[in-house]
N, C-alpha and C positions, 0 to 999 in steps of 0.2 A: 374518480373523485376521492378526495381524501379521508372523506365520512366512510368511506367504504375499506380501509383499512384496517385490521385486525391489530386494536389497540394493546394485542401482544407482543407485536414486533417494540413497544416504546423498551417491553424489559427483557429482550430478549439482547444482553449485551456482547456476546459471542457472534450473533448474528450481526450485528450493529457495529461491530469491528471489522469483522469479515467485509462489509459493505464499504465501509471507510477506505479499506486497503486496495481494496479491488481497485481505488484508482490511480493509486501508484504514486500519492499528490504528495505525502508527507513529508518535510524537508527540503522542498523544491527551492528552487530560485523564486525571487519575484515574479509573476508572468503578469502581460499586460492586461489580458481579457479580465480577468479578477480586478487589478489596479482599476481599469474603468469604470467598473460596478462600484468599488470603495468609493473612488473620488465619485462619484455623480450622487453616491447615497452623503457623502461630505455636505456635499452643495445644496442639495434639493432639501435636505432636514436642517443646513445651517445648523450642522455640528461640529464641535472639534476632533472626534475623534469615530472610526466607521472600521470596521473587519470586516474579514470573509473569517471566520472561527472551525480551527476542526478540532472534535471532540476524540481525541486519542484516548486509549488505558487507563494513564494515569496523568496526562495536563494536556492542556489547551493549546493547541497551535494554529498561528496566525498564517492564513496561505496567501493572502490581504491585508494590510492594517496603515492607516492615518491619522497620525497622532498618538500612538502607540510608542514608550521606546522598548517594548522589549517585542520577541519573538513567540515567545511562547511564557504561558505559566502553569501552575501546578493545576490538576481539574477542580482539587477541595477549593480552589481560592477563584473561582471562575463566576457569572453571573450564566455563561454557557450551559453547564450540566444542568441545569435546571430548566433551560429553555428544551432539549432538546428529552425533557421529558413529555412532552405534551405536541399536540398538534398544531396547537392554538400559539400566537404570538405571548412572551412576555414581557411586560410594561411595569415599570418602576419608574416612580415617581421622584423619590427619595431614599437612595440607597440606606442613606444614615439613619432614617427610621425602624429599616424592615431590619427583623432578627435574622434574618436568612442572609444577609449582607454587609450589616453594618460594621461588623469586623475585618472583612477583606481588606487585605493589605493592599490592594486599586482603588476604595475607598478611603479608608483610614489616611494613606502614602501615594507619591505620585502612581496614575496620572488624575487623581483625587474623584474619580468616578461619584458621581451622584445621581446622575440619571440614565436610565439604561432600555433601550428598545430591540428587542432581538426576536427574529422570526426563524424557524427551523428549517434547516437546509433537508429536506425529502426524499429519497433517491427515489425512483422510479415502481422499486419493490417493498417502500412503506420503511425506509431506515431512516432516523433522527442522524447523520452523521455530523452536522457542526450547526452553525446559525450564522445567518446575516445579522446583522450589530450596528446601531445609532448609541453613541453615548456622549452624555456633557457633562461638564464638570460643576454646571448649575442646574437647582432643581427647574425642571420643566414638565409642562403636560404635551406629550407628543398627542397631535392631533390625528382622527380617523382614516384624513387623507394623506398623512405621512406612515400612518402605520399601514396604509392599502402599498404606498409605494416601496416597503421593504415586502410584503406579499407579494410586488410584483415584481421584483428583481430578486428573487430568495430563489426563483426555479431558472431565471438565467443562467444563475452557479448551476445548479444542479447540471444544467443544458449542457454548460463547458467543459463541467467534469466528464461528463456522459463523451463529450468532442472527441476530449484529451483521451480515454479508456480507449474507444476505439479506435483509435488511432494508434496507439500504445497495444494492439490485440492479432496476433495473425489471425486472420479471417479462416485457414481450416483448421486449425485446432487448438481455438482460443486460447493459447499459450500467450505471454507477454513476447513483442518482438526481441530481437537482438538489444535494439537499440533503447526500446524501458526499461529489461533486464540489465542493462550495462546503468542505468539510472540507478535502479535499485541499489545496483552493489556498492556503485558511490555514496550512496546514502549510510547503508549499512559500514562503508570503509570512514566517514566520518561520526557515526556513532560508536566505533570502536575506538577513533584516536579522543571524543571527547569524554565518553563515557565508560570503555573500555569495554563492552558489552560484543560479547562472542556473535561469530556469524562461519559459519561453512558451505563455500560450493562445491555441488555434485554436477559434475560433466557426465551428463550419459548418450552412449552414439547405439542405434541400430542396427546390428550384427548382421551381414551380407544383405542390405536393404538394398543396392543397386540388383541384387539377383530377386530378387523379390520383384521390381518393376519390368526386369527384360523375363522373367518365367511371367507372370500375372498378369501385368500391366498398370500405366499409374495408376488408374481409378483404386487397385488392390492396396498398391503403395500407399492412396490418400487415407484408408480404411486404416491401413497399419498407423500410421501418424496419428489419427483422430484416436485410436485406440491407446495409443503410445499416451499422448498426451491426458488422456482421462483414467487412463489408470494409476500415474502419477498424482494426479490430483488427488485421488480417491486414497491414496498411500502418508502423502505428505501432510502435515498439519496446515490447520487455515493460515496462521503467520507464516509460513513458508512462501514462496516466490516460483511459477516454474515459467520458462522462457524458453521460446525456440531459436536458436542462436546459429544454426546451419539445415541445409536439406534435411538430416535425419537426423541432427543432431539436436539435443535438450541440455538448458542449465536448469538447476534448482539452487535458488536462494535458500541456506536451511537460516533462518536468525535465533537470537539466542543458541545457538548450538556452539558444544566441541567437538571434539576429535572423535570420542566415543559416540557421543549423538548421532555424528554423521556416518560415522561407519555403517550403523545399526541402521537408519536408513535406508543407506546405498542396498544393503542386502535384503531391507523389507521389499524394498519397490524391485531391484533386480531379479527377488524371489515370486513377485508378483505380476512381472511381465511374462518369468519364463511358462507361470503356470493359466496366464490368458489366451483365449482361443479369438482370433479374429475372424468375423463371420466372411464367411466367400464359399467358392466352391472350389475345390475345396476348400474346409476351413487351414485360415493361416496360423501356424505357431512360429514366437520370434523372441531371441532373447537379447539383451544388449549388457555395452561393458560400460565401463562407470570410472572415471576418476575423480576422486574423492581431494579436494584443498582446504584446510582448515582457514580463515583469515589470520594473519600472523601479522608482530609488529614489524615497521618499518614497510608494510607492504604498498607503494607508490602509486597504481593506480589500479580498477577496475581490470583490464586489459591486461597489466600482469600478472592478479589473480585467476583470470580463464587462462594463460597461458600455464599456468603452474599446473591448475584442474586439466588443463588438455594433455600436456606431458605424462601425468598419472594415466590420461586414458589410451594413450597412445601406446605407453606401457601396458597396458592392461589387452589391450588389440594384439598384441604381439608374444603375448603369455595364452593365450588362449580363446580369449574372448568370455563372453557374458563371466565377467568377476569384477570385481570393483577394487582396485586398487588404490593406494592413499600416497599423495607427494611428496616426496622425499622431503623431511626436514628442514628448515633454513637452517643454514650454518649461523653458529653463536659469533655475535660482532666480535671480535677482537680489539683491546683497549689498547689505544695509543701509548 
C-alpha cells in the first residue's frame, strides 16, 4: 500500500528521474494504450482536456494529451510538479484564485486552464514520475466519484509502462534490448537536431567470449554477460543508456556528453571490466574493446550511428583488443 511508502522518495529527485528514465518513454510517438486511458478519462469526467503527464528535469511532457496543443511545457509553469509532490490527489477549483497558479501562462493564455484534477502516476518502488490530469476551462467541483476514477486509471499507466519496460529489457542482463536502445538514440538524434544538445555512443564487444563458452560453458558465458552488464551500470551515470545490441556485444547511450566525456568513459568502464573477477571455478577474468562515436551533425539515422561506433570497434579488435578507440571524423561538407 501506498501509506507504506517512505515519504522520502517525494524528494528524492535523482531517484525520481532515474525511475522516469527506466522507461525509456520520453519523446515517444503517440501510443494507443495511453490514448485510451486519456480518451475515456475525456468522456467519463466530461472534460475538454485529459494527459498522461511526465514529470522531466526541467518541463512537462505529454506521453497522452486531449485538448492540449502543445507537447510539452516548461515544469515552473506546470500544475504537474506540484501534484507529484504528494501521494494524495491535487484538486483545484479555480486556478485563477490560487497564488500557486493564477499566473501560469495555461491559465492566464490558451488553453485558459481553470480547473485542474491530477492524480500521481506511482511506479511500483514509491516514485512520483508524472500524473493523470482532468482539466476544464470552467470552474468546476470535480466530484468523489470522478476523483476515485482517475485513482483508478493512474496505476493502469503505471501497469503500461511497467508492459512497455519489460519488454524493452533482455531478460539475462537487464540491459535495454537492441531494439529500445535503437529508440533511445533516435530520441537522443532528435534532440540534437532540435536542441543541439550532445549525446555519445560506446560500442563495447567481449574480448574472445566464443572461448569462454567452448572452455567453460554457456552457464559461464551467462555469468560473464550478467557481469558485463552490471558493471557498466555501476561505471556509467543514471542519464546514461546501456543496451544489449549483439550475443556479447553492449551499446551505451552517453547523453549530454562530448568527445572527451566519452572517451574518459570508455576507459573508466574498459578499466573496470579488466580489473573484475567473475565468480566460477575457476574465477573468470575478461576484458573488452570499445569504439567510441561522438553524435555529429548531419548524422541520418540511429543505424548509421552504430555503424560508425562499430567501425571504431572493429578497429580497435584488430589493434589489439581491450582499448577503446574513437571514429574517425566526419569529413567537413564542402560548399557548393
Amino acid at each position: 500500500m501506498l501509506v507504506s511508502i517512505p515519504r522520502a522518495k517525494l524528494t528524492d529527485e535523482p531517484a525520481r528521474l532515474a525511475a522516469l528514465r527506466r522507461y525509456a518513454v520520453l519523446d515517444v510517438a503517440p501510443e494507443a494504450p495511453f490514448d485510451r486511458i486519456t480518451g475515456v478519462i475525456k468522456s467519463l469526467l466530461n472534460v475538454p482536456m485529459a494527459t498522461v503527464t511526465l514529470v522531466d528535469a526541467h518541463r512537462q511532457w505529454f506521453l497522452s494529451r486531449h485538448g492540449l496543443p502543445v507537447t510539452e511545457t516548461t515544469r515552473d509553469s506546470s500544475f504537474c510538479t506540484h501534484t507529484i509532490g504528494s501521494y494524495q490527489p491535487l484538486i483545484v477549483q479555480d486556478a485563477r484564485l490560487d497564488p500557486r497558479f493564477c499566473s501560469l501562462p495555461g491559465v492566464t493564455g490558451a488553453p485558459f486552464i481553470v480547473s485542474y484534477a491530477g492524480v500521481p502516476l506511482t511506479t511500483p518502488d514509491g516514485y512520483n514520475v508524472g500524473s493523470l490530469c482532468a482539466m476544464d476551462d470552467t470552474v468546476r467541483v470535480f466530484t468523489p466519484g470522478q476523483i476515485e476514477i482517475l485513482k483508478t486509471f493512474a496505476p493502469l499507466v503505471i501497469g503500461e509502462l511497467e508492459l512497455r519496460r519489460i519488454a524493452q529489457t533482455d531478460q539475462l542482463t537487464g540491459a535495454l534490448t537492441r531494439r529500445a536502445i535503437i529508440a533511445e538514440m533516435d530520441h537522443a538524434l532528435a534532440r540534437f537536431d532540435r536542441y543541439h544538445r550532445s549525446s555519445a555512443l560506446l560500442l563495447c564487444d567481449i574480448d574472445h567470449f566464443k572461448t569462454i563458452n567452448d572452455t567453460h560453458g554457456h552457464p559461464a558465458g551467462d555469468k560473464v554477460l550478467r557481469a558485463m552488464s552490471a558493471v557498466c551500470r555501476s561505471v556509467f551515470r543514471e542519464g546514461d543508456v546501456l543496451g544489449r545490441v549483439g550475443g556479447e556485444e553492449f551499446a551505451a547511450l552517453l547523453n549530454e556528453s562530448d568527445t572527451d566525456d566519452a572517451i574518459a568513459a570508455a576507459e573508466r568502464v574498459r578499466s573496470a571490466i579488466q580489473e573484475m573477477v567473475v565468480p566460477h571455478d575457476p574465477p573468470l577474468k575478461i576484458t573488452a574493446s570499445f569504439g567510441i562515436a561522438p553524435l555529429w551533425a548531419g548524422c541520418a539515422s540511429a543505424e548509421d550511428w552504430l555503424a560508425r561506433a562499430d567501425t571504431a570497434l572493429y578497429a580497435a579488435k584488430h589493434a589489439g583488443r581491450n582499448i577503446a578507440l574513437l571514429a574517425q571524423p566526419m569529413p567537413a561538407t564542402i560548399a557548393a
